[in-house]
N, C-alpha and C positions, 0 to 999 in steps of 0.2 A: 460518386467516384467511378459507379459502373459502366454510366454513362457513355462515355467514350469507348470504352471496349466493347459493348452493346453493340454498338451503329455499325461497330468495324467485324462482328459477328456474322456473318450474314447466312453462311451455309455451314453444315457443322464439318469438323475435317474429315479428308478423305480416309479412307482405309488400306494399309500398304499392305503389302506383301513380309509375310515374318520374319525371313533375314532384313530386308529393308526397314525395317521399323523398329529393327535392335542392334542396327550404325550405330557409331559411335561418333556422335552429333552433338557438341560444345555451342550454344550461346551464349556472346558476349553483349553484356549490358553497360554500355557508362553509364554513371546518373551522376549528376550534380542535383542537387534539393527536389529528387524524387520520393521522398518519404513516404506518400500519398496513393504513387503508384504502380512501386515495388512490388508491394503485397500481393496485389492482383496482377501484373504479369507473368511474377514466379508463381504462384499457384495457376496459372492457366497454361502454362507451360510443361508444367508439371504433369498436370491435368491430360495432358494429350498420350495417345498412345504411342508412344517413343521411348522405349526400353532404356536404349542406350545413351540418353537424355543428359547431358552437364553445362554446368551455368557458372560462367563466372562474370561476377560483377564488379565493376572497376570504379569506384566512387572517389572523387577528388574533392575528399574534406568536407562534405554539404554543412552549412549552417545549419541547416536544417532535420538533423541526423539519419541524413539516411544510410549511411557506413553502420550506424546500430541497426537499423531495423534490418539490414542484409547479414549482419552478424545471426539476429533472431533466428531469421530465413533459413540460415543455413545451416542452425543447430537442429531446424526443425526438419529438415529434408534430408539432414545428414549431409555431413562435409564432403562425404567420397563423391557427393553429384555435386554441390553447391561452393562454389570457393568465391573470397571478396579479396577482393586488393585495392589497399587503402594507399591513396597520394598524399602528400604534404598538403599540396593548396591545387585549385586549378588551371591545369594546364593544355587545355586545349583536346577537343573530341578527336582528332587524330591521333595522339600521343598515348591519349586513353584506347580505344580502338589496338594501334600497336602490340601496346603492352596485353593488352587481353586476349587479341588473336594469337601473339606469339607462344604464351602460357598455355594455350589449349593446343597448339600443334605438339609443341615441347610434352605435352600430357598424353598425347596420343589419340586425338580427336581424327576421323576420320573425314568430318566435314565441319564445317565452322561457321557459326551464322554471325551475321552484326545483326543487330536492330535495334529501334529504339524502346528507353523503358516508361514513356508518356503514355504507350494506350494507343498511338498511332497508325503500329506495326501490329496486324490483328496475328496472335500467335497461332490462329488458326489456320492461317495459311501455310505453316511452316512441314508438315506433311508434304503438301499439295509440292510446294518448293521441292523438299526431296525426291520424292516419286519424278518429276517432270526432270530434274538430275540425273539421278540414276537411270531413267528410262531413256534419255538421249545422249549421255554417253560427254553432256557439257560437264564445261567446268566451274562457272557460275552462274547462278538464277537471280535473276534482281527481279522482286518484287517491285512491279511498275502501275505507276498512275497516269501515264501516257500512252497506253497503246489498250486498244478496242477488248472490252469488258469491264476498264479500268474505273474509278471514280474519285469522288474526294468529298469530305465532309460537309454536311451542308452548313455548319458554319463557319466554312472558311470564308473570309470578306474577300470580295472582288480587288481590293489592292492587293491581298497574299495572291490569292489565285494568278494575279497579272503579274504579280514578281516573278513568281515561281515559274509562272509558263516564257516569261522573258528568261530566264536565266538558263533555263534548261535551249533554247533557242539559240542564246548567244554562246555555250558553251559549244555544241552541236556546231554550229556553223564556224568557227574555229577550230575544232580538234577534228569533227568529219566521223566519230567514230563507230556511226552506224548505231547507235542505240538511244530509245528515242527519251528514254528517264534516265538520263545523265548524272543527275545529281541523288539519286535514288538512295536511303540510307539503307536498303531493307535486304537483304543479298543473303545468298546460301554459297560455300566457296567450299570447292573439294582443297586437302591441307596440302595435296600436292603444288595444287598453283600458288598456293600462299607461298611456295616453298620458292615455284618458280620468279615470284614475282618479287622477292625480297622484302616485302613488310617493314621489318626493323631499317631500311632505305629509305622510304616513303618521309619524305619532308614533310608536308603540308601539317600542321600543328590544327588547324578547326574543321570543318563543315567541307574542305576544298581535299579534303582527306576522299570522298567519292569518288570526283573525280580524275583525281589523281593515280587512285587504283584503277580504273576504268580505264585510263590512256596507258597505266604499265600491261593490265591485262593485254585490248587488243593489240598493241606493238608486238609481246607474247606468243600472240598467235591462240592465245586461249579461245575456246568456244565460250558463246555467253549467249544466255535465252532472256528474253523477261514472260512476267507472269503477271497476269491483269493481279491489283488487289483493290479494294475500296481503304483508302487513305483517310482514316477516323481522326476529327479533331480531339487535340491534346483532349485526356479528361479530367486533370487539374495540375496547377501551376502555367507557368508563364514560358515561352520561350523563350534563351538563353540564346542570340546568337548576337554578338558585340562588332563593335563597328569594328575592329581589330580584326575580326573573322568573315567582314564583307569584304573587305578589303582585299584580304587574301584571296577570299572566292572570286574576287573579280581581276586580280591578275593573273591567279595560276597558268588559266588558259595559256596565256601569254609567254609566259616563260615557259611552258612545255611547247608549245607551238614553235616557238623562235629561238627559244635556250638550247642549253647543252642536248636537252633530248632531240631535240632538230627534225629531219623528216618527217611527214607522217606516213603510214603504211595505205596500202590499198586495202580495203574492207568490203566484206560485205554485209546487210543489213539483218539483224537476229530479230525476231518477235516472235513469241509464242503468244498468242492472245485468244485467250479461248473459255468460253463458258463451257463447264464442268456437263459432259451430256448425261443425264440421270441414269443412277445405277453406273455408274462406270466411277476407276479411279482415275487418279492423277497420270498414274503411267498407262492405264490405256489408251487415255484423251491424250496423251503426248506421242502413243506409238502410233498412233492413226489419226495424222494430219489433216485426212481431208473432211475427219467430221469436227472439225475446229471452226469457230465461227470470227476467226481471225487469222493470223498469218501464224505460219510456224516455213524460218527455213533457214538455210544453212549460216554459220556465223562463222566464215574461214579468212584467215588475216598470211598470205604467204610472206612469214617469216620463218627463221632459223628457226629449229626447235631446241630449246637447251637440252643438255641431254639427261637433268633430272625428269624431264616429261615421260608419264605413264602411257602405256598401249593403250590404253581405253581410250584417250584421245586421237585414234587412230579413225574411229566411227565417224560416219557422216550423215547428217538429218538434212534428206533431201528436202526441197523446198514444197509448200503443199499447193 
């Protein structure tokens, strides 16, 4: 079972700065028939040095009990960090997503992770993610397997690999929106853009739930970085994605391209792509672009700004 969280292991996390590492930082987990690897997320999560650290997890009924073993979870870490909310039946990773990002603003999280609970989304990088945050002054961090440092597990089959890199291409070349892991589950989100971006709006009911935030963000005007990670194969059970949710993924583009949302905006391209230079943290390899051994530059979209938008969006990371 460790297996997969092993591979996605790879350098151990960064070390923040003491107010920074006692935010108040809400991860949201769906699982449907994660039973297997629950256990080890939340305790690696746990595990990390993040003071300010809360988890909620959103499980839609598993046959498989995993609604109990998150029950366990969270008598055992205490419910003040750990909270579960239980669905009738399954209703789609968007809807789930939703409802658990909206419970952690409502709760007073100051930043909001998604990611997945297979073992995927290595919790290790989740420092890393803050730090490169708070030191640029962004408003989202998507942990990406598309831009230089990036990778993906070595047993992913060359048919996923090829799906995968087609879909993020053909979403890319329709929506234009300058970010090159489009479909990316893995994101660090300040609560304010969440606030900006309306959440509880977001249609998309499966998997097209990414990119669908990702076209609200840059419309938005939000700043958005990515972060190389290494992208671990599942480390047990099956994926869960129904032809009902291909489907979806494979029109959304289209109706936001052509639909009511209409235009697209002019962008420019965000990557922070950067091996960790030794001895140094997250935020100092973010403050000093030019010893990044990828790109790091500006991610500015000229729109309106609502006027819930915070001054710290006011910084700009010049291009390195």
């Amino acid at each position: 079972m460790l297996a997969g969280y092993q591979e996605g292991a790879g350098a151990p996390p960064v070390k923040l700065p003491g107010p920074w590492s006692a935010a108040a930082v809400t991860v949201v987990l769906p699982t449907y028939n994660e039973a297997a690897n629950l256990p080890v997320v939340v305790d690696a999560l746990f595990g990390l040095s993040l003071t300010g650290l809360r988890m909620v997890v959103v499980d839609d009924n598993s046959p498989d009990g995993t609604g109990d073993v998150a029950e366990e979870l969270a008598v055992r870490h205490g419910r003040d960090r750990m909270s579960v909310v239980h669905r009738p039946a399954k209703q789609g990773l968007g809807r789930a997503y939703v409802d658990g990002m909206s419970r952690a603003v409502r709760g007073g999280a100051e930043f909001v992770v998604q990611m997945d609970s297979d073992l995927s989304h290595g919790p290790e990088y989740l420092p890393q993610m803050l730090g490169a945050l708070l030191s640029s002054n962004a408003d989202v961090i998507i942990g990406s397997r598309y831009i230089a440092g990036a990778s993906l597990g070595a047993g992913w089959p060359r048919r996923r690999k090829l799906l995968s890199g087609l879909a993020n291409t053909y979403v890319r070349a329709l929506l234009r929106l300058g970010i090159r892991d489009v479909t990316a589950g893995f994101k660090l989100w300040r609560s304010t853009a969440l606030h900006d971006l309306d959440i509880v709006g977001v249609q998309s009911n499966g998997y097209s739930f990414q990119v669908e935030m990702n076209h609200r963000a840059v419309r938005r005007g939000l700043k958005v970085l990515e972060v190389p990670i290494h992208f671990a194969d599942r480390a047990a059970g099956r994926s869960k994605m129904r032809l009902r949710e291909q489907i979806e993924s494979a029109l959304l583009p289209f109706r936001l391209r052509f639909g009511t949302h209409g235009r697209q905006p002019v962008h420019g391209r965000t990557s922070l792509a950067a091996g960790q230079p030794a001895g140094k943290s997250a935020a100092q390899s973010v403050a000093q672009p030019a010893a990044l051994s990828g790109q790091c530059c500006e991610f500015a979209v000229p729109q309106p700004r609502s006027k819930h938008r915070a001054s710290h969006r006011k910084t700009e990371v010049k291009a390195g």
